[in-house]
Backbone bond lengths (Angstrom), bond angles and torsions (degrees), N, CA, C in turn:
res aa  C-N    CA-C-N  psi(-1)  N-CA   C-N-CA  omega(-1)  CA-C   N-CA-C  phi
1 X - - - 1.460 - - 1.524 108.12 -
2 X 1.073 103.00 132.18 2.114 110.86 -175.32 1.779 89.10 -81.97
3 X 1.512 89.62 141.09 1.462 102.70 155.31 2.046 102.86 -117.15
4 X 1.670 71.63 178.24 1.411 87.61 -177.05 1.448 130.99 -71.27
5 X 1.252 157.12 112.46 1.365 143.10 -154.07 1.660 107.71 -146.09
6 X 1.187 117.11 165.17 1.280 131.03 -176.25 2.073 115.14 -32.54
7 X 0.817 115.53 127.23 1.444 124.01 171.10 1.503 114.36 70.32
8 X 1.812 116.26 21.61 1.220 137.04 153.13 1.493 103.93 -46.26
9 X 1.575 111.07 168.69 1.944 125.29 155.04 1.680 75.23 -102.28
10 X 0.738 106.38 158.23 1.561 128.75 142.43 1.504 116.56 -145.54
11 X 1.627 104.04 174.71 1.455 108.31 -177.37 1.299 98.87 -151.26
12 X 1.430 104.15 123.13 1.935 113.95 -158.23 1.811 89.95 -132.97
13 X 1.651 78.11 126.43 2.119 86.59 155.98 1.179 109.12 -87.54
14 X 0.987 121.69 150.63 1.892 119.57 167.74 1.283 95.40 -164.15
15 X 1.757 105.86 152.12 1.098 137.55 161.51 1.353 131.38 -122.05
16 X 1.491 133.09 104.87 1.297 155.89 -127.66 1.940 104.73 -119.52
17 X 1.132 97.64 102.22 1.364 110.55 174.18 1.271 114.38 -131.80
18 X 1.655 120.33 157.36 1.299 136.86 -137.98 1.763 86.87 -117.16
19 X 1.208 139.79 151.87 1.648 148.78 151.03 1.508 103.28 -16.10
20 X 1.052 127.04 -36.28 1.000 136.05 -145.07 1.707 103.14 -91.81
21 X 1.072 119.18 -41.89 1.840 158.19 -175.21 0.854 115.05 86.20
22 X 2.009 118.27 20.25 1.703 105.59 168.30 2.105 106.75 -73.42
23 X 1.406 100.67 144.08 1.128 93.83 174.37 1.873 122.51 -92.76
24 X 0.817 114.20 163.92 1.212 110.10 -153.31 1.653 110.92 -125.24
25 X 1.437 104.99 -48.07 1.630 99.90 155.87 1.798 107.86 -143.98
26 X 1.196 124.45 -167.10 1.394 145.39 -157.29 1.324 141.24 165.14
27 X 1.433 107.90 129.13 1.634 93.79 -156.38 1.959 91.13 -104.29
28 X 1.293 105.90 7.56 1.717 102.88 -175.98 1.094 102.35 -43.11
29 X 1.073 125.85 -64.52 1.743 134.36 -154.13 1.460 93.51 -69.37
30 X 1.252 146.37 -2.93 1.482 147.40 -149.38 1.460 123.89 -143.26
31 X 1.278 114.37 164.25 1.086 111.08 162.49 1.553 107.23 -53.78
32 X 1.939 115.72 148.06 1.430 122.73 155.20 1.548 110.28 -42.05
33 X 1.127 132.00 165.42 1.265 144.64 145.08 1.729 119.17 -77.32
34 X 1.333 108.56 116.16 1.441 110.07 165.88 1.455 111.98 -91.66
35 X 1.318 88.11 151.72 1.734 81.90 171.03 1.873 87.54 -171.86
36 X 1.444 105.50 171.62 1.575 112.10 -179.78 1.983 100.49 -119.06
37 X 1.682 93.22 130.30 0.982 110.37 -144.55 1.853 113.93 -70.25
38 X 1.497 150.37 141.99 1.119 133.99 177.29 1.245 103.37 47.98
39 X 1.675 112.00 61.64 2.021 111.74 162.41 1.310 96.58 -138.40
40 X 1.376 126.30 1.03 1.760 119.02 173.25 1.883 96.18 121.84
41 X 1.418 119.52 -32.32 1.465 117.65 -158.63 1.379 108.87 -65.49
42 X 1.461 136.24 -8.20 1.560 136.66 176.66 1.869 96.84 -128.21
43 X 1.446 121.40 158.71 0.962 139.57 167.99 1.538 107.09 -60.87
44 X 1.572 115.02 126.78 1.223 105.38 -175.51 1.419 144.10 -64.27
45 X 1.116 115.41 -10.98 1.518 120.36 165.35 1.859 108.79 -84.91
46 X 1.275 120.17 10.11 1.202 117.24 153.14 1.575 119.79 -82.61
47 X 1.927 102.10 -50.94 1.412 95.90 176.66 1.140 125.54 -56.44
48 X 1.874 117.02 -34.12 1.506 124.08 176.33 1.392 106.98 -51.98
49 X 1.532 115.01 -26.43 1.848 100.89 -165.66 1.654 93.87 -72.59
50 X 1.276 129.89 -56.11 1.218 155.35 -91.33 1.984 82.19 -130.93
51 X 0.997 133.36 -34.05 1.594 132.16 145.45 1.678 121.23 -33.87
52 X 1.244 107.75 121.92 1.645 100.86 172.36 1.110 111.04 97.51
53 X 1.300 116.74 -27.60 1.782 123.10 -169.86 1.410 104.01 -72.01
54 X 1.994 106.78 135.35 1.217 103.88 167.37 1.854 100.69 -86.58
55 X 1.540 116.87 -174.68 1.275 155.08 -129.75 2.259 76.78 -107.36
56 X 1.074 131.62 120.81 1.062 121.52 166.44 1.906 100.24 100.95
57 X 1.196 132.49 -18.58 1.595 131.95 -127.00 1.602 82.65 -98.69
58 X 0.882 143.89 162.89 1.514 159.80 157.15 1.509 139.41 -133.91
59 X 1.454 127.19 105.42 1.423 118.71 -135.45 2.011 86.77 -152.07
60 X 1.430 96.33 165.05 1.449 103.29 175.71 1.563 99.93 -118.85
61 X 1.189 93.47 154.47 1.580 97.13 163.94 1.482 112.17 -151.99
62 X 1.624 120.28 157.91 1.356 128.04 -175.90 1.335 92.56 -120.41
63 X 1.569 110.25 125.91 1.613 139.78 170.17 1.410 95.82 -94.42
64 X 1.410 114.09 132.96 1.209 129.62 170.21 1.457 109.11 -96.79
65 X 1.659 135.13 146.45 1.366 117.36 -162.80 1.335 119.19 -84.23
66 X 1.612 111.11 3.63 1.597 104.31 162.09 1.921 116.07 -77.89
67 X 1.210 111.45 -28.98 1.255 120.83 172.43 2.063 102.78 -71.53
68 X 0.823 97.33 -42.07 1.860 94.89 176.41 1.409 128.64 -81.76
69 X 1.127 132.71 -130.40 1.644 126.60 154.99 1.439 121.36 -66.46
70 X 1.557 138.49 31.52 0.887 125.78 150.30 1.807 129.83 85.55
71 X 0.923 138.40 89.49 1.566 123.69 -174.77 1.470 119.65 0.22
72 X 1.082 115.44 146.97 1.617 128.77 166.08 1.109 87.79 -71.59
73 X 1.807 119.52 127.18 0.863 138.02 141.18 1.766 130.38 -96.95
74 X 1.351 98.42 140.84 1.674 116.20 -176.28 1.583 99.42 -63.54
75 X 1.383 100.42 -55.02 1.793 108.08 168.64 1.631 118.82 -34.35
76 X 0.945 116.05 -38.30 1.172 126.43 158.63 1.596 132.12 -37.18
77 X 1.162 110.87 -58.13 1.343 132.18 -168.80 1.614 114.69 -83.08
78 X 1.743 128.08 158.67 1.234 123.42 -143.94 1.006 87.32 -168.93
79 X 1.462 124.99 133.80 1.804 139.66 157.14 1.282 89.06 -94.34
80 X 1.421 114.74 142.62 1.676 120.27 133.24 1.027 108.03 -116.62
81 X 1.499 122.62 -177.21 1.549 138.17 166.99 1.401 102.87 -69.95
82 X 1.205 108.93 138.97 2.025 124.15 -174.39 1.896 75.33 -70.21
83 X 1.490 115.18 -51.30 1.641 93.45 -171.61 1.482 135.54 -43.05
84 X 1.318 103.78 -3.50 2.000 112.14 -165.16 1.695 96.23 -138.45
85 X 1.416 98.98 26.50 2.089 102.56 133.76 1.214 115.50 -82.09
86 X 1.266 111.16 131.26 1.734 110.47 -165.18 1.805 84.94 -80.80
87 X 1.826 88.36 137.43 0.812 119.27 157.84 1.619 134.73 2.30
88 X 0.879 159.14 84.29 1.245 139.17 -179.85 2.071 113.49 121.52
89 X 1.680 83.51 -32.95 1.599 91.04 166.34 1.380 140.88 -54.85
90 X 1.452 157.59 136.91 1.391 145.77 142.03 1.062 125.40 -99.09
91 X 1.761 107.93 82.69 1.510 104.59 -179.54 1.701 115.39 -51.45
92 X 1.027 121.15 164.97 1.469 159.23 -150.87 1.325 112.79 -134.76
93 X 1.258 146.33 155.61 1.266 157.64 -163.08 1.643 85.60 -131.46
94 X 1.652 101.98 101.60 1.899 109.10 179.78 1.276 112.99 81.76
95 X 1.102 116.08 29.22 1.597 145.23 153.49 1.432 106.98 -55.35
96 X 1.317 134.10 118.33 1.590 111.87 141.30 1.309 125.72 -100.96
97 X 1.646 111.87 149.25 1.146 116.59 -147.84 2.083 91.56 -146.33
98 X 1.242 106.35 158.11 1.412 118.10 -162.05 1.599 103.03 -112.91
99 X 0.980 140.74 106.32 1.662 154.94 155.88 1.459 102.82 -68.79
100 X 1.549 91.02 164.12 1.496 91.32 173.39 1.641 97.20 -138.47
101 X 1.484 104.92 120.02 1.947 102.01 155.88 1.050 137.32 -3.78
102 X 1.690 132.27 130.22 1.887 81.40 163.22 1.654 128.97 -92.78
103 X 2.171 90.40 22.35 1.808 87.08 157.90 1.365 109.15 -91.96
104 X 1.409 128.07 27.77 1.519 119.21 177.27 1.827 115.72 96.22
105 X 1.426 102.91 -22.50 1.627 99.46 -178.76 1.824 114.12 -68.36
106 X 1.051 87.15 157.62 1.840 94.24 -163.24 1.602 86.35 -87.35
107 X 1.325 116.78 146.30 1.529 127.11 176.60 1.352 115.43 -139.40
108 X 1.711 117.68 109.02 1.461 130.97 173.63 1.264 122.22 -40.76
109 X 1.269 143.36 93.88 1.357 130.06 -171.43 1.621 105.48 -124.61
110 X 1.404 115.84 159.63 1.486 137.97 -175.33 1.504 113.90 -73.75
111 X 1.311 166.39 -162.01 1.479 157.58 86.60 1.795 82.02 -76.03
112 X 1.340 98.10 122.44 1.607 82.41 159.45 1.815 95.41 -118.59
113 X 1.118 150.14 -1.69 1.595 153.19 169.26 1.122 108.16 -128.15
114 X 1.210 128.09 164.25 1.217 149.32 142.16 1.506 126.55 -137.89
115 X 1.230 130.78 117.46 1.572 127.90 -177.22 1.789 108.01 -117.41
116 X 0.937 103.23 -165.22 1.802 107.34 -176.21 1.280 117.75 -74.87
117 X 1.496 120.29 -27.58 1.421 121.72 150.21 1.137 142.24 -132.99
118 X 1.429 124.01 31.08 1.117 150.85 175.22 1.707 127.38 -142.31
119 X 1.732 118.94 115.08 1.455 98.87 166.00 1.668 104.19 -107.67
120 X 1.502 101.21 139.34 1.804 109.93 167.10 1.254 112.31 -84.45
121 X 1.255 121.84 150.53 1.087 144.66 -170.42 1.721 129.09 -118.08
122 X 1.207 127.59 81.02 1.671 114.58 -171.98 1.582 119.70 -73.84
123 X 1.212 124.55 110.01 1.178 144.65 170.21 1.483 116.93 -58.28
124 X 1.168 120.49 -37.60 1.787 128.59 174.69 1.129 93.33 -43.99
125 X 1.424 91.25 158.99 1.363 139.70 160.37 1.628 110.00 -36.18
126 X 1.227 162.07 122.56 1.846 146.96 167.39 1.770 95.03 -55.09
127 X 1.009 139.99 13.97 1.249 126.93 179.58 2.074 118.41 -158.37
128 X 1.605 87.30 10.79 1.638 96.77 176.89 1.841 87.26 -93.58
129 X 1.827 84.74 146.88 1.390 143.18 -155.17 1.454 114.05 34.34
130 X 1.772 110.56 52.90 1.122 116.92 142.30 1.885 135.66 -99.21
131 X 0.893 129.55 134.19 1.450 113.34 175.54 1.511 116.90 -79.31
132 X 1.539 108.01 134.22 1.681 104.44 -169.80 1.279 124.17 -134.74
133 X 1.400 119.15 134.90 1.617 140.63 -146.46 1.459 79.47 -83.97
134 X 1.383 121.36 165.45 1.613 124.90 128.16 1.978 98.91 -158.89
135 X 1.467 117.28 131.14 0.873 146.86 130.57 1.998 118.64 -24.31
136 X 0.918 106.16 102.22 2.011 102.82 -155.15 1.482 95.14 -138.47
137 X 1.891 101.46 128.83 1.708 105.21 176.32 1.613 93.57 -139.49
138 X 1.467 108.84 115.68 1.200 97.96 -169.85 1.958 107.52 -89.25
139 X 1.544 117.77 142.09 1.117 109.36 -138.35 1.437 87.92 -110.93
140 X 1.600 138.38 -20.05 1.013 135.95 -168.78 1.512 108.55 175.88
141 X 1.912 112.84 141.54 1.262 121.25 -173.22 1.487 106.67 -96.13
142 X 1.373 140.52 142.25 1.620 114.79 171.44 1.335 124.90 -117.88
């Protein structure tokens, strides 16, 4: 029986829950996820789960958050002046809001504060320096 190994397609169900057991994403309701296996396209403690697996096999695994999105970083985070909310806006505390690079790419960011002259901004990941479960059946090799 072939297992799964480096520079495979595969196509994995999984279900992704937090310590906590809220779940967080899921492909049940969905198409599997394809992806080609150990090339960068999943967070690496996914590909590590998702290695070795035969075709049918179903297994859990715990991602630690250096293997997943990575520590919350401070680096991350950004004051601006409350004066250079465009116009017309009311930021929110857990707002998302769209930046731009300064090569032009659009960047998802948090409000996580707001004070009288300053709103912060979280740049992380919505799920860096968490550790993360997922439930994994790999459904097919290609």
């Amino acid at each position: 029986m072939s297992t799964a190994k480096k520079g495979d397609s595969v196509k994995v169900h999984y279900t992704g829950t937090l310590d906590s057991g809220e779940v967080f994403d899921s492909s049940l309701e969905r198409e599997p996820i394809r992806f080609h296996l150990g090339v960068g396209m999943m967070i690496p403690g996914f590909d590590k789960g998702v290695m070795g697996m035969a075709v049918g096999e179903k297994k859990k695994v715990n991602i630690p958050c250096d293997e997943a999105y990575g520590p919350h970083s401070e680096d991350n985070m950004m004051q601006i002046p409350k004066a250079e909310v465009p116009p017309g806006m009311e930021p929110k505390v857990g707002m998302m809001v769209e930046m731009r690079s300064p090569e032009g790419h659009s960047v998802p960011v948090k409000i996580a504060a707001i004070s009288d002259e300053f709103v912060t901004l979280d740049g992380n990941h919505p799920l860096a320096g968490q550790d993360l479960n997922f439930d994994l059946e790999l459904v097919s090799i290609e």
